[in-house]
C-alpha positions as CSV (number, residue, x, y, z in Angstrom):
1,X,86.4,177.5,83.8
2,X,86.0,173.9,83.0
3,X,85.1,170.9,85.4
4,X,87.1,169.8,88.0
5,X,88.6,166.8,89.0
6,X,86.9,165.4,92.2
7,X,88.9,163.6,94.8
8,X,86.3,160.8,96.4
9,X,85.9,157.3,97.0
10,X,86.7,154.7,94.2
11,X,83.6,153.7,92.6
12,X,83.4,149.9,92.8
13,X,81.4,147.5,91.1
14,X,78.3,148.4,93.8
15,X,77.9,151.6,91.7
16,X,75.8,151.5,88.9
17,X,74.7,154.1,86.2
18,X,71.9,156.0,86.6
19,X,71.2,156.2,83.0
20,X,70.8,152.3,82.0
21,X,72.1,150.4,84.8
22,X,75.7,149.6,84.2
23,X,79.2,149.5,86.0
24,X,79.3,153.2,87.1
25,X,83.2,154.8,86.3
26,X,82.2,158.6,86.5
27,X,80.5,160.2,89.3
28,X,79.3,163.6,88.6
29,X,79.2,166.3,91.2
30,X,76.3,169.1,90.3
31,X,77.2,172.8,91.1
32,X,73.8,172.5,93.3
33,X,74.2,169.9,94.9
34,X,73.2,166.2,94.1
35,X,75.6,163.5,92.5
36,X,75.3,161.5,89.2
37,X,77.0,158.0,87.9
38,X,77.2,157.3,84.3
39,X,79.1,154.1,82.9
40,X,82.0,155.5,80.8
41,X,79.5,155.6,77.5
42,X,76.8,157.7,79.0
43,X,79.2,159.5,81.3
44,X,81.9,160.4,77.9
45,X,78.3,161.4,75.9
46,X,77.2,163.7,78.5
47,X,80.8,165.3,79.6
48,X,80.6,168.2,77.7
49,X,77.2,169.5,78.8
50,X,79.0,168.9,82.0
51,X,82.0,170.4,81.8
52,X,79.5,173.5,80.5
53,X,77.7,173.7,83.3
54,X,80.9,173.6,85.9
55,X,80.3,170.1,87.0
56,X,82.5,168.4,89.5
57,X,84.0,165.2,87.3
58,X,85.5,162.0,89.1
59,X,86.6,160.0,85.8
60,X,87.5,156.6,86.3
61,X,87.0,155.1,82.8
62,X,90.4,154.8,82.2
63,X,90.4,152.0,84.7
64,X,88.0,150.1,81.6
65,X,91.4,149.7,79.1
66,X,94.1,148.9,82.1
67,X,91.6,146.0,83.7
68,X,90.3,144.1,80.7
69,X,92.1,142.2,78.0
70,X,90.8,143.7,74.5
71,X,91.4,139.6,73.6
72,X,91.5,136.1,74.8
73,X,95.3,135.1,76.3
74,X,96.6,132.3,73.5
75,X,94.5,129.2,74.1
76,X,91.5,130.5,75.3
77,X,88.9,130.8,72.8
């Protein structure tokens, strides 16, 4: 069936990453019960496992390429 797209809160910068401590941009719903944030590295190298086990996705890690400048504005070095 695949994992579904949950509709909560906005994670903000208060919500870290369980795995190492980072900017949390995907929470994780379990079937079960219980909740998990990863940072978009942890949270992309875990999705599929994830996904497998019908996990409840909130992916905000698109939010990474919109909100920061891959380089320096001209001038600013």
């Amino acid at each position: 069936m695949g994992a579904a797209i949950a509709q909560e809160e906005t994670l903000t910068a208060a919500d870290r990453c369980d795995r190492c401590g980072a900017r949390a941009y995907m929470r994780v719903t379990l079937p079960g019960g219980g909740e998990l944030l990863f940072c978009g590295h942890h949270g992309h190298a875990h999705k599929d496992a994830l996904t497998a086990a019908d996990a409840s996705i909130q992916d905000e890690s698109q939010t990474l390429s919109s909100s920061t400048p891959a380089t320096a504005p001209d001038g600013e070095h």
